[in-house]
C-alpha positions as CSV (number, residue, x, y, z in Angstrom):
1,X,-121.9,15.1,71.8
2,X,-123.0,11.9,74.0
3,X,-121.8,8.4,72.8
4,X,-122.4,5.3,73.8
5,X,-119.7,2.7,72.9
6,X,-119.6,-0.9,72.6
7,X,-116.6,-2.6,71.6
8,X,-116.5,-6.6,71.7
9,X,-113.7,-8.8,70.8
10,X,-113.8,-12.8,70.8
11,X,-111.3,-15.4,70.6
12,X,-112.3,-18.6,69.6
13,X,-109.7,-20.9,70.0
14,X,-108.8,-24.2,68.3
15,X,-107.9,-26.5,71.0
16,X,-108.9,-25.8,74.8
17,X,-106.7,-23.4,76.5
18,X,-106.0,-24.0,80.1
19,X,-104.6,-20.1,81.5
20,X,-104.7,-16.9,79.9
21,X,-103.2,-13.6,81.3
22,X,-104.0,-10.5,79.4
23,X,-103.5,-6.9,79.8
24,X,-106.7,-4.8,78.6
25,X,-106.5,-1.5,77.3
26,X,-110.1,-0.8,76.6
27,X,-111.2,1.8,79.3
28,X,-111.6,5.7,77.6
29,X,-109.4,7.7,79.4
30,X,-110.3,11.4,80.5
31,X,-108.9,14.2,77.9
32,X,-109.3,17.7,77.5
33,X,-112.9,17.7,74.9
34,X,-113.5,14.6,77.0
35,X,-115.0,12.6,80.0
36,X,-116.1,9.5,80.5
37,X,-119.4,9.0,82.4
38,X,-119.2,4.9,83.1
39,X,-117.6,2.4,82.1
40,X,-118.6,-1.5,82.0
41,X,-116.1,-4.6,81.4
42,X,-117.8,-8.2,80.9
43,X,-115.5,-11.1,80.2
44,X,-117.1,-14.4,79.2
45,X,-116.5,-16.9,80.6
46,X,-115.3,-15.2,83.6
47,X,-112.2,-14.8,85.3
48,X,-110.0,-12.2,87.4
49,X,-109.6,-9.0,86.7
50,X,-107.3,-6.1,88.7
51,X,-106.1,-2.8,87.9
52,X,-103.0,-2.3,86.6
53,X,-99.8,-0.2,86.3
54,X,-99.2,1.6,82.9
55,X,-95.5,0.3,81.2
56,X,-95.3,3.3,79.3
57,X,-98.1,6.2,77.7
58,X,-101.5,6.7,79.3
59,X,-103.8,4.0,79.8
60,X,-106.1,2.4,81.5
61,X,-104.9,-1.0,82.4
62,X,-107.1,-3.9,83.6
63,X,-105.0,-7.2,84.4
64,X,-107.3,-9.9,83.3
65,X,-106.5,-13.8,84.2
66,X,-108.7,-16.6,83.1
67,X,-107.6,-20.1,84.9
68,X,-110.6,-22.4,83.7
69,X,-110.4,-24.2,80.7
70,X,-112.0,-22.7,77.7
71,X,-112.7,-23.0,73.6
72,X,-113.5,-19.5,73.6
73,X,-113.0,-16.1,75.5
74,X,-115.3,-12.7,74.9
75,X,-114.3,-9.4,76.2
76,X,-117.2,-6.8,75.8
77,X,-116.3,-3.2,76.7
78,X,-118.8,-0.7,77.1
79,X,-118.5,3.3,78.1
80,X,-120.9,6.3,78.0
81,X,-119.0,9.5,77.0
82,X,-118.9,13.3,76.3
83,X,-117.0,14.7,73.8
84,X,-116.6,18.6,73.4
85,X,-113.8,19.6,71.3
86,X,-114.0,22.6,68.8
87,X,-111.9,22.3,65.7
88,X,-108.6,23.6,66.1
89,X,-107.9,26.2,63.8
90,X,-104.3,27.0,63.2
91,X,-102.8,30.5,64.1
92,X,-100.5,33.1,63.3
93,X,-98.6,33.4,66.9
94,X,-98.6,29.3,66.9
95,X,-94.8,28.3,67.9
96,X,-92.6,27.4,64.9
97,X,-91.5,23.6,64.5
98,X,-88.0,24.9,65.8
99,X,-88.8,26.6,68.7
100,X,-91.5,23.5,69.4
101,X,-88.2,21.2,69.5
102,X,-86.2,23.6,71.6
103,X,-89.3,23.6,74.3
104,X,-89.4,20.2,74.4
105,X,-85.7,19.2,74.8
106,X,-85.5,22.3,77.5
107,X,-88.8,20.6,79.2
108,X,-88.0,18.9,82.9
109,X,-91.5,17.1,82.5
110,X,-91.5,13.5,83.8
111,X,-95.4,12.7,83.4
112,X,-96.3,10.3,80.9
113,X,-97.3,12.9,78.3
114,X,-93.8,15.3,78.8
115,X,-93.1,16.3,75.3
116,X,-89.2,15.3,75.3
117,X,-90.8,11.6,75.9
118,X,-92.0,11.8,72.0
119,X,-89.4,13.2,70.4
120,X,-87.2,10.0,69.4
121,X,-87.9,6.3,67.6
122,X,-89.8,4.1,69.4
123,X,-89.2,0.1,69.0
124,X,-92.2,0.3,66.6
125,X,-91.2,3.3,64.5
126,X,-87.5,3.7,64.2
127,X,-85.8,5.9,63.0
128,X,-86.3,5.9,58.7
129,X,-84.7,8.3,56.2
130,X,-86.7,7.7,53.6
131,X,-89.9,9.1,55.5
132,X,-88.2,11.7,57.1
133,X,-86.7,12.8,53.5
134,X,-90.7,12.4,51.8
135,X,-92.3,14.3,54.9
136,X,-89.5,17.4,55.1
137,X,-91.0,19.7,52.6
138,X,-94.0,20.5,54.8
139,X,-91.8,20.6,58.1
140,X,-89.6,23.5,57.6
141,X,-88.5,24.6,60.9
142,X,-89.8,28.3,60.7
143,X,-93.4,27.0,60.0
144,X,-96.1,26.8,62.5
145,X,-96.3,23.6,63.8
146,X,-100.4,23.2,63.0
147,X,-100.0,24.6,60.0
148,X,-97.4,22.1,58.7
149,X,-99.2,19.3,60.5
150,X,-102.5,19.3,59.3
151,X,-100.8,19.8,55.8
152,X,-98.9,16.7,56.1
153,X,-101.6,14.5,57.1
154,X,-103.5,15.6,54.5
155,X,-100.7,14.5,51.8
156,X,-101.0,11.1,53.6
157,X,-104.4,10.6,53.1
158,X,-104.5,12.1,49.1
159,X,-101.3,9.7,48.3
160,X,-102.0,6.4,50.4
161,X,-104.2,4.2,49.4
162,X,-106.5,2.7,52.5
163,X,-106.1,-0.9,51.8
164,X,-106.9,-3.4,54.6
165,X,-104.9,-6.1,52.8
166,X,-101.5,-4.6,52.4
167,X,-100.2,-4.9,56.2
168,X,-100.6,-6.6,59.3
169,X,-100.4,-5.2,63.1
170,X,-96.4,-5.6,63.0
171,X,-95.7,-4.3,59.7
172,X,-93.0,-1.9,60.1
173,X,-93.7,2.1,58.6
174,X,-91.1,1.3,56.1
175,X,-92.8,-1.7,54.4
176,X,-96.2,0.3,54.5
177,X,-94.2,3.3,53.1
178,X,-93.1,1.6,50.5
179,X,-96.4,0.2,49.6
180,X,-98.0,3.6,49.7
181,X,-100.7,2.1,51.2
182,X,-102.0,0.3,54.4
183,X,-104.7,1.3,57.4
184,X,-104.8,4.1,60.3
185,X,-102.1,2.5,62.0
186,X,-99.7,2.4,58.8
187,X,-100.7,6.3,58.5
188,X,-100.3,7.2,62.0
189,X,-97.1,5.5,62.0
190,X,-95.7,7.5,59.1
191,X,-96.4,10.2,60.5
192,X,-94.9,10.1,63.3
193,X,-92.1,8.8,62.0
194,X,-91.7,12.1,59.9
195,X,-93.0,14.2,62.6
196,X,-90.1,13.1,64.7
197,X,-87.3,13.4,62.2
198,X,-88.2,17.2,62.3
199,X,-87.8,17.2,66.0
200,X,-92.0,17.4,66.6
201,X,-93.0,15.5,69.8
202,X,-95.4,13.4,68.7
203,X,-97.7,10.4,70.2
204,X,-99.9,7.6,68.9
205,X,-103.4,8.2,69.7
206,X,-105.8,4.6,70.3
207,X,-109.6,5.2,70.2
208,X,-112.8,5.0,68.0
209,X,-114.3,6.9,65.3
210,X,-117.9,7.8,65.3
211,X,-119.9,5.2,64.0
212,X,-122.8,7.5,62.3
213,X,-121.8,10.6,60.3
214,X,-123.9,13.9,61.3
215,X,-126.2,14.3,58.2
216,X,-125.0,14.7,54.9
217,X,-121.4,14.2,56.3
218,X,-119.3,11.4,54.5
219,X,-118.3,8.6,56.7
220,X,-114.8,8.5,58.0
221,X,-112.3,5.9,57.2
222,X,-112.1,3.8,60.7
223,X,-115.3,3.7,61.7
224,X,-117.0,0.3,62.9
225,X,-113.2,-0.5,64.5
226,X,-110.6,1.0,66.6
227,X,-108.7,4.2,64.8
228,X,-105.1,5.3,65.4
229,X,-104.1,9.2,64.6
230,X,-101.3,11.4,66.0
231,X,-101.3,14.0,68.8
232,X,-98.8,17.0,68.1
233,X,-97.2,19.5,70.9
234,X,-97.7,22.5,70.0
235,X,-95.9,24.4,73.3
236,X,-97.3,24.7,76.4
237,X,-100.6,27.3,75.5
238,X,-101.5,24.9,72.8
239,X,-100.6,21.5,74.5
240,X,-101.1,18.2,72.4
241,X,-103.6,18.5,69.0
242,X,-104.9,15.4,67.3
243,X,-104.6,15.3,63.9
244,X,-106.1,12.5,61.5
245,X,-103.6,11.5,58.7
246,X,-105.9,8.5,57.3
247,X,-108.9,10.9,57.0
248,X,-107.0,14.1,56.6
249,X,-108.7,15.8,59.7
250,X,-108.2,17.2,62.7
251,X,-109.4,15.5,65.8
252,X,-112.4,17.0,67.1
253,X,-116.1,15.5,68.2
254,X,-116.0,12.5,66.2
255,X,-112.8,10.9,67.8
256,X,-112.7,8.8,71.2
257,X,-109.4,8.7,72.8
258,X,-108.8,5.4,74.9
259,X,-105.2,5.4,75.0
260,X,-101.9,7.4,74.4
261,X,-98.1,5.5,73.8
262,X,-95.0,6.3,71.5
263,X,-96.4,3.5,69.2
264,X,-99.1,0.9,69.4
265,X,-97.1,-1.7,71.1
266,X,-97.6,0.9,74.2
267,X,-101.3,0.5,74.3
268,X,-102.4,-2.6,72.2
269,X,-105.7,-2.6,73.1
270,X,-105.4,-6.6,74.3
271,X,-102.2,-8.2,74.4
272,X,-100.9,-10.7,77.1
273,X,-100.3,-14.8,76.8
274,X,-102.3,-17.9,76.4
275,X,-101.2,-21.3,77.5
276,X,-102.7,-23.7,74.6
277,X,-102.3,-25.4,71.4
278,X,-103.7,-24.8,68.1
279,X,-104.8,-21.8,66.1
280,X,-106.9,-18.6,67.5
281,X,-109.8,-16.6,65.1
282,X,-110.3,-13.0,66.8
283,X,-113.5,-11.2,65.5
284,X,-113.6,-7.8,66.4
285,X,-116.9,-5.3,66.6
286,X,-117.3,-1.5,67.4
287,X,-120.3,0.7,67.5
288,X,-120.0,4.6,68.4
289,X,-123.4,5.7,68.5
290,X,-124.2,9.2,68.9
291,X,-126.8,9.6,72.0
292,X,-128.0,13.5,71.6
C-alpha cells in the first residue's frame, strides 16, 4: 500500500514570542514492511532547521529554531510511503517469554533497538505492581511470546474504555490504570509496563493510522491523529512485532512507524522551548490517505 501523509500542527500563541527552539520528530523512519519515498518539512513563518542527533530510540530528528517574533508557528509534515507488512501469525516454534528474557539479557547489542535496552522502567513507565499483577495471567513464562502478546492487547482493548477526556500527555500508566480508561498512549503504556514486568523487551511505537478503512472494514481507533502501539522481541528470527493494544490488532499495512523510544518522552513528536508570555492553543491534523 502507498500513502500519502500530511500531518500539520499550529501553535497560536497568546502574546508574541520572541525565540523558539524545538526538536521535531515527524520524519517516517525506514522499517522492515516500510520505506519512505520523500519527505517534505514547511515551517511557517520560517526559521532554521538542522539535523539532529537522537537522545535515545530511533528517530528522525530535525533541530528547528525560530528567532523572529511571532503570534503563531505552523509545522506541516508531509511523506509519501510504502507499507508491505503481512500479518504476523503466531507460531508453534515461537521462543517462550522465558527464553525471550534470557536472549535479551545474554544480548551484547548496543544499537538503539538492542533488546536488553527495553527490558526495564523507563522515566515514563516505572516500574507498577498493580499492572504487572493484572497483566501476569496471559504472560506465563512457558508461553509463546506472540501468542501471549496479541492476547494481552486484546484484553486491553475489550476492558478499557477509549476516552479522550480521562488523561493528558503526562498522566502516568497508573492513574490511567486505575481509570480503566484513557487513549493509545495510556494503552500502549500499560502494556509495556506489563510486558516488562514479565521480562519482554518491549518499545513504544509513534506513527499514524490509516485514515480510510479498506471497504467494509471498521475504522480504527487513532485514525485522523498520531497512534502509539508496542513493538515486542520475539528472538532474533522473529525480531520486533507491533502489536495494537487500543485496537486489539497486530501491526500490519494500516500502521506508519515514525518513531521508536522506551516511552513517549523519547520521541515526542515536537517538544523543545519557547521564550514568551501567555497561553499557547496547539491544533493538531492528520490525514493517511491510501494512494493505490
Amino acid at each position: 500500500m502507498r500513502y500519502a501523509i500530511r500531518h500539520v500542527t499550529r501553535f497560536d500563541y497568546a502574546e508574541t514570542v520572541d525565540f523558539a527552539r524545538c526538536n521535531l520528530r515527524l520524519q517516517p523512519i525506514d522499517w522492515p514492511g516500510q520505506r519512505v519515498e520523500d519527505y517534505t518539512l514547511n515551517v511557517t513563518p520560517g526559521g532554521r532547521t538542522a539535523p539532529a542527533r537522537a537522545q535515545a530510540g530511533l528517530a528522525h530528528v530535525t533541530r528547528l529554531v525560530l528567532d523572529r517574533p511571532t503570534r503563531e508557528l505552523t509545522i506541516e509534515s508531509v511523506a509519501h510511503m510504502t507499507v508491505e507488512r503481512p500479518i504476523p501469525i503466531p507460531a508453534a516454534d515461537d521462543p517462550t517469554i522465558a527464553a525471550v528474557g534470557a536472549l535479551a539479557r545474554a544480548s551484547r547489542d548496543l544499537s538503539p533497538l538492542s533488546p536488553a535496552a527495553y527490558l526495564y522502567a523507563s522515566p515514563r513507565i516505572p516500574v507498577n505492581e498493580d499492572i504487572g499483577a493484572w497483566c501476569a495471567p496471559d504472560l506465563s513464562s512457558e508461553r509463546g511470546v506472540l501468542d501471549a502478546a496479541i492476547e494481552l492487547a486484546r484484553r486491553i482493548q475489550r476492558e478499557f474504555d477509549f476516552d479522550p477526556t480521562a488523561t493528558l500527555v503526562d498522566t502516568p500508566p497508573a492513574e490511567a490504570f486505575a481509570k480503566k480508561g484513557g487513549v493509545c498512549q495510556d494503552f500502549a503504556q500499560i502494556m509495556l509496563c506489563g510486558l516488562r514486568a514479565a521480562g519482554i523487551p518491549a518499545a513504544y511505537a509513534s506513527g499514524y493510522l490509516r485514515t480510510l478503512p479498506p471497504p467494509g472494514e471498521p475504522r480504527l481507533v487513532g485514525a485522523d491523529a498520531t497512534h502509539a502501539w508496542v513493538l515486542v522481541w520475539a528472538g532474533e528470527a522473529r525480531g520486533w512485532v507491533g502489536v495494537d493494544p487500543t485496537n486489539g490488532i497486530w501491526m500490519a499495512e494500516d500502521h506508519v512507524i515514525v518513531a521508536i523510544g522506551r516511552d513517549y518522552g523519547d520521541i515526542a513528536p515536537i517538544d523543545g522551548i519557547v521564550l514568551g508570555s501567555g497561553a499557547q492553543d496547539m491544533h493538531v491534523s492528520v490525514d493517511v490517505a491510501p494512494q493505490d
